[in-house]
PAKE-916476 format. One record per atom (N, C-alpha, C): x, z, y; residue in three letters. Coordinates in steps of 0.05 Angstrom, whole numbers, plus 5000, padded with zeros to 4 digits. Layout:
<nodes>
XZYala ...
</nodes>
This chain:
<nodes>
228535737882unk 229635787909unk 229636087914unk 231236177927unk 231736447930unk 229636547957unk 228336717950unk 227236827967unk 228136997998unk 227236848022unk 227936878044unk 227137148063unk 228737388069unk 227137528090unk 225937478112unk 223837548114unk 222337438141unk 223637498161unk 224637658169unk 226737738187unk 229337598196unk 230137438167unk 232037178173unk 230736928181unk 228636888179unk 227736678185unk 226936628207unk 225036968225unk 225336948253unk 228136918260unk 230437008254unk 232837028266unk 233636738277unk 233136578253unk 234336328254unk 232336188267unk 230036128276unk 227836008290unk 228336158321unk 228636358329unk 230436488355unk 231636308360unk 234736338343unk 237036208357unk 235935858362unk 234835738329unk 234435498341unk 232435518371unk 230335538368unk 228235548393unk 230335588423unk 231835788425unk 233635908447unk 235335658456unk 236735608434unk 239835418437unk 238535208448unk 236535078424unk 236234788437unk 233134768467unk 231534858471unk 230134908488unk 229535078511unk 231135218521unk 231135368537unk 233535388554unk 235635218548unk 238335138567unk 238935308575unk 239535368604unk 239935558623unk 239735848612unk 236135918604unk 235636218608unk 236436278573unk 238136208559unk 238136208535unk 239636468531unk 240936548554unk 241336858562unk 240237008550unk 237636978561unk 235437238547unk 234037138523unk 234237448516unk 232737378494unk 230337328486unk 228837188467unk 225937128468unk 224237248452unk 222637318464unk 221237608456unk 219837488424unk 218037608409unk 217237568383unk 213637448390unk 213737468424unk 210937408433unk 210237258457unk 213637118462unk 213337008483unk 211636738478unk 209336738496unk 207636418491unk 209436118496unk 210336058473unk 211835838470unk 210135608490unk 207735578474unk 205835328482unk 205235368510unk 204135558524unk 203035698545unk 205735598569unk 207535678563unk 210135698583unk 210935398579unk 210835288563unk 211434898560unk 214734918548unk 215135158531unk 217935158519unk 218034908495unk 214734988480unk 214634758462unk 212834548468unk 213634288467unk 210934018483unk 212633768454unk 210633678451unk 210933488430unk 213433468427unk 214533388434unk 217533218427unk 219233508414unk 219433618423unk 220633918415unk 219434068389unk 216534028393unk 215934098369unk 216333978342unk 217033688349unk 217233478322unk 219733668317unk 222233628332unk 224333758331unk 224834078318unk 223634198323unk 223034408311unk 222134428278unk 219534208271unk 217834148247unk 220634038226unk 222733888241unk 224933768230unk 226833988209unk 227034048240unk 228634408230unk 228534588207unk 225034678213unk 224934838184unk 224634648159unk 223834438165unk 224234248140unk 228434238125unk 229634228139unk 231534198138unk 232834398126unk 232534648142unk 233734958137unk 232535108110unk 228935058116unk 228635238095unk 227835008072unk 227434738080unk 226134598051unk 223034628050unk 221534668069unk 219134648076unk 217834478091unk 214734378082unk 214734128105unk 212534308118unk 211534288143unk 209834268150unk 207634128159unk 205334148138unk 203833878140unk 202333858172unk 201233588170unk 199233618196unk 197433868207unk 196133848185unk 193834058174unk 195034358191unk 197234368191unk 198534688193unk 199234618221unk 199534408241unk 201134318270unk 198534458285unk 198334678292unk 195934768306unk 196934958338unk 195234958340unk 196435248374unk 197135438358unk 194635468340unk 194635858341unk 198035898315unk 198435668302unk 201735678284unk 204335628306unk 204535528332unk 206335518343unk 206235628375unk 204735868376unk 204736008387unk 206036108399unk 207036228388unk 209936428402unk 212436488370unk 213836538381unk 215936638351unk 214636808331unk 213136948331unk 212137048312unk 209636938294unk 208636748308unk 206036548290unk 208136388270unk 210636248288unk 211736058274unk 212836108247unk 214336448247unk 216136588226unk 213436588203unk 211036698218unk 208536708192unk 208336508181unk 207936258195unk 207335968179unk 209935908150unk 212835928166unk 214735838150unk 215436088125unk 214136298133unk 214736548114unk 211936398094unk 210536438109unk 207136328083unk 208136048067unk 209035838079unk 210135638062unk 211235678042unk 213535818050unk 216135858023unk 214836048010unk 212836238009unk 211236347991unk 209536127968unk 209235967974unk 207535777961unk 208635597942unk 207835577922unk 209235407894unk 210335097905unk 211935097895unk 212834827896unk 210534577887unk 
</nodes>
């Protein structure tokens, strides 16, 4: 698999996170620290939705083990998790 810039992978976790959960204010942009969990952007159902996502886009699962606060934090915990995955051997 070709190796992914971390930088594209926040890109693409943005737009998804923006487009599909934030409706209205999808206007603005979302910062690299905005508290996803904290603000109720991500609550179960969204997050499965999300877990789907990078499974989908990048071919990564994320196990239980990894479904924590401090990984879906804000956009920048999430890019670390899915950047640390696709680092890791098949």
């Amino acid at each position: 698999m070709p190796r992914i810039e971390r930088t594209a992978i926040q890109a693409d976790l943005d737009r998804y996170i923006t487009g599909n959960f934030l409706g209205d204010a999808a206007t603005a942009q979302l910062a690299v620290d905005t508290p996803l969990l904290e603000w109720g952007v991500l609550n179960s159902l969204n997050l499965l939705q999300l877990i789907t996502h990078i499974k989908e886009t990048f071919g990564v699962v994320v196990s239980p083990i990894d479904v924590t606060g401090s990984h879906f934090k804000n956009l920048g915990t999430i890019t670390d998790l899915v950047y640390k995955l696709l680092l890791q051997p098949a």
